[in-house]
N, C-alpha and C positions, 0 to 999 in steps of 0.2 A: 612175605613180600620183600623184606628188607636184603633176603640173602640173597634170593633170586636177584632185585637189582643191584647189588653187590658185583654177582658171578658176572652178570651181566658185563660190569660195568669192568671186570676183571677184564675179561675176554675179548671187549673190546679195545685194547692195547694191541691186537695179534691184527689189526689194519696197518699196525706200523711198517708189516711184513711187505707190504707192495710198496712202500718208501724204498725199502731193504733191498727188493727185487730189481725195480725201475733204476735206484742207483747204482747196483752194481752192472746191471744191462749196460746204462749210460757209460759207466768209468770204463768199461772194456772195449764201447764203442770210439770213444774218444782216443784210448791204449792203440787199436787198430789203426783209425784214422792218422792219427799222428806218426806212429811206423810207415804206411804206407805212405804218407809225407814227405819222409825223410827218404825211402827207398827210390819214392820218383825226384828227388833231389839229385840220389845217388845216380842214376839213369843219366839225369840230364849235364851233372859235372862230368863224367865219363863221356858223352858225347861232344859234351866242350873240349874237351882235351883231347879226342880224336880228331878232333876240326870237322867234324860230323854236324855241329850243331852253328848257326852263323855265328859270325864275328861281332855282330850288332848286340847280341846280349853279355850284360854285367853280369858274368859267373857268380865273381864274390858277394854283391849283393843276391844276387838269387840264391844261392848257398847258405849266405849269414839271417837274412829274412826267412828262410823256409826251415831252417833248424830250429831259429827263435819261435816263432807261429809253433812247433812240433814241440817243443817246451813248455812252453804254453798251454799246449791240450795236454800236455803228460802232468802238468800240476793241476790241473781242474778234475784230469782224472785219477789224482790221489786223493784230491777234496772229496770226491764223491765216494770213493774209497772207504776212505775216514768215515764217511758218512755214516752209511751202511753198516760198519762195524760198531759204531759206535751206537746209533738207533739201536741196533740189533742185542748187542750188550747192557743196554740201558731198561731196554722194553720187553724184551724177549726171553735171555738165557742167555749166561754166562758161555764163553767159546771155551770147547774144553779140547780142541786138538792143537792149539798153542807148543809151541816146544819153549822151555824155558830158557834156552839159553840162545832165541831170539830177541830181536829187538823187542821193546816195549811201544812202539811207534803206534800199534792197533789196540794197545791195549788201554779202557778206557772206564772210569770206574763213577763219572758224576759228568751232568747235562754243563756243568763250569769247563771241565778237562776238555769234552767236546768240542767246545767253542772255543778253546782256545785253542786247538789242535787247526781247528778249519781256520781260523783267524789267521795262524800266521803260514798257511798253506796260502790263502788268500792274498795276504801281505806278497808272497815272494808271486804270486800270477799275476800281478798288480806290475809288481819292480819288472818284470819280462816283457810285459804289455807296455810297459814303456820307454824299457829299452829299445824297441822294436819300433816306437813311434819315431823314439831320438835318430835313429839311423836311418829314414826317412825324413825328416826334418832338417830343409838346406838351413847355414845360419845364414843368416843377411845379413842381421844389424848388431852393434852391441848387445843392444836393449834383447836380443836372442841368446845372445850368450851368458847374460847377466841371469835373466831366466832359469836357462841351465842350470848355470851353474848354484841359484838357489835351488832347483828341484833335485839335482844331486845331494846338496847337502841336507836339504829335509828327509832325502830318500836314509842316508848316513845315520841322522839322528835318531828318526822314526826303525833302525835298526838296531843300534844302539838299546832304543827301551824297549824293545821285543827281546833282548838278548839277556838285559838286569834282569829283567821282570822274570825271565826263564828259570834266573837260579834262587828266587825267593819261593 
């Protein structure tokens, strides 16, 4: 009885495989998404510049907002990337088509390494997402700029110990 629930309990690890499935599905959806983004970007700056397109719309911001947004979905879809790989390596089977003398970026050896891989993939869709609010956001008042200007700096710091922390 004891090994049957054992095998059982074994085998039931291989559900992790539709985490695995679903997030690589996702990352290549978001991969597409965000090209095709950029490409109807690319459309609509070429029609501004033919004078094709009216003179009422702000190129630059529409250009600098739709790259940032496309940045955006290309780090959510390396998170889920990581994901995948890393579920998949953890729960599954070791990846044995790796080439050595690639980056170590997917390669992922305990549920700690995981999390800290997605963490600071996290961190930098966080800093994008709010770069992207800042450039949107008129200043008014001091009290705006002061704002700022501490959210930059804790953005700074909070980089900073992502970076120590990296080499210990």
């Amino acid at each position: 009885m004891r090994v049957l629930f054992e095998k059982l309990m074994w085998n039931a690890r291989l559900f992790i495989l539709l985490a695995v499935i679903l997030s690589l599905i996702g990352s290549i959806l978001l991969f597409v998404v965000a090209s095709v983004d950029i490409l109807k970007t690319t459309k609509q700056t070429y029609l501004y510049y033919v004078g094709a397109l009216g003179g009422e719309a702000d190129i630059h911001n529409i250009l600098l907002n739709s790259i940032i947004m496309a940045i955006d979905l290309y780090l959510i879809a390396v998170v889920l990337l990581i994901f995948a790989f890393g579920l998949y390596e953890l729960f599954i089977s070791k990846i044995e088509v790796k080439d050595e003398s690639q980056s170590k970026v997917l390669e992922i050896h305990t549920l700690d390494q995981l999390k800290d891989k997605l963490a600071k993939v996290i961190v930098m869709a966080l800093i994008v997402a709010f770069f992207s609010k800042v450039l949107n956001m008129g200043m008014k008042t001091t009290q705006d700029m002061l704002f700022f200007a501490i959210s930059i700096l804790s953005l700074a710091v909070s980089l900073y110990f992502l970076h120590k922390d990296a080499k210990h």
